[in-house]
C-alpha positions as CSV (number, residue, x, y, z in Angstrom):
1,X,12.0,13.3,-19.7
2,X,9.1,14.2,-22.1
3,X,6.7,12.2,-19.7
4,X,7.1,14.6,-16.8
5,X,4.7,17.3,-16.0
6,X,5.6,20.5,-13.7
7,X,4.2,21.4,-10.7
8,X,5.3,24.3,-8.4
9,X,4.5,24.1,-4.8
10,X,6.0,25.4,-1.3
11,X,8.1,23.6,1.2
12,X,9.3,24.8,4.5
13,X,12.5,25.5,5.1
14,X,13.4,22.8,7.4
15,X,12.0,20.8,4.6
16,X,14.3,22.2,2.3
17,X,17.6,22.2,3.9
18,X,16.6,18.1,4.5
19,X,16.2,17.9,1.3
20,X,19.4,19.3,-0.1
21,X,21.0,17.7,2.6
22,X,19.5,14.4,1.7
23,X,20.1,14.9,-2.3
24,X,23.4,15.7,-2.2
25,X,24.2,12.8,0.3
26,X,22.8,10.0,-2.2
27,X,24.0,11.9,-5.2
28,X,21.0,12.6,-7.0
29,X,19.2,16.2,-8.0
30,X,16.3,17.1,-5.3
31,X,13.4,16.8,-8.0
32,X,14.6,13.1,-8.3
33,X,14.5,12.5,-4.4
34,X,11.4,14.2,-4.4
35,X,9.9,11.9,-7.0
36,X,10.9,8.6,-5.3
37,X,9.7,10.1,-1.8
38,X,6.1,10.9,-3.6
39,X,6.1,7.4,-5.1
40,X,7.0,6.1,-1.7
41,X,4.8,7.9,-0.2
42,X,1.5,7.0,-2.5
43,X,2.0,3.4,-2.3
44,X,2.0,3.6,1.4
45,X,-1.0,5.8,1.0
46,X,-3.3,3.7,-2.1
47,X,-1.7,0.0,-2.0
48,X,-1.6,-1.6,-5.6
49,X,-4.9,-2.7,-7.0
50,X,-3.9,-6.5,-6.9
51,X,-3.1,-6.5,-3.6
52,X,-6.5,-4.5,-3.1
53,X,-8.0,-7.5,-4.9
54,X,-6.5,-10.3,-2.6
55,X,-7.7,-8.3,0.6
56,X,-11.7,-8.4,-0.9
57,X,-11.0,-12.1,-2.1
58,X,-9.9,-12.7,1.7
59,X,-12.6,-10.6,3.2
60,X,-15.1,-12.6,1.2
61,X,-13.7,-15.7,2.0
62,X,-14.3,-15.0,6.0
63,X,-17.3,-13.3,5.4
64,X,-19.0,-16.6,4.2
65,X,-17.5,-18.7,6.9
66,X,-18.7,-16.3,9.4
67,X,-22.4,-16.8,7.5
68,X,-21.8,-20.7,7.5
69,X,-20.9,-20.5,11.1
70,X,-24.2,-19.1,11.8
71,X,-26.2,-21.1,9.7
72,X,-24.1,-24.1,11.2
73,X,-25.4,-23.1,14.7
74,X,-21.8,-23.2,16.4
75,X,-21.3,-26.4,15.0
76,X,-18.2,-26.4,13.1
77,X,-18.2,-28.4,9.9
78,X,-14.8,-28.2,8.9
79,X,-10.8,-29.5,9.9
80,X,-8.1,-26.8,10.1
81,X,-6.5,-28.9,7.5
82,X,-9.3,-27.9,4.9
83,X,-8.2,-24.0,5.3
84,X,-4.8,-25.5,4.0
85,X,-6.4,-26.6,0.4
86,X,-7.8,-23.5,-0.5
């Protein structure tokens, strides 16, 4: 518990009675359901930093087939199957 840090901020209190409601029905104290709900929350919000680096490998990746496309003319220079070998 010594890694924790307090914060103090409002909630509404439609937020509040869900979050009672919410705690007491999985058994845990509120500043525990509020923790997983933040962690939740963020990931949906700022997605891990590897996954962040597969979605700019990827982007690259089609960014230089689009370029290849267009120096190919239209004229496709690859199989399907090749995408496979990557």
């Amino acid at each position: 518990m010594s890694n924790l840090v307090r914060k103090q901020f409002y909630i509404s209190q439609f937020h509040n009675s869900l979050l009672k409601r919410k705690a007491k029905e999985l058994g845990i104290k509120e500043t525990e359901l509020v923790r997983k709900a933040l962690d939740l929350s963020l990931k949906t919000i700022m997605p891990d930093t590897k996954s962040m680096e597969k979605w700019q490998e990827e982007t690259k990746f089609i960014q230089d087939r689009m370029r290849q496309a267009n120096t190919d003319r239209g004229v496709r220079t690859w199989k399907r199957e090749d995408l496979y070998d990557r």
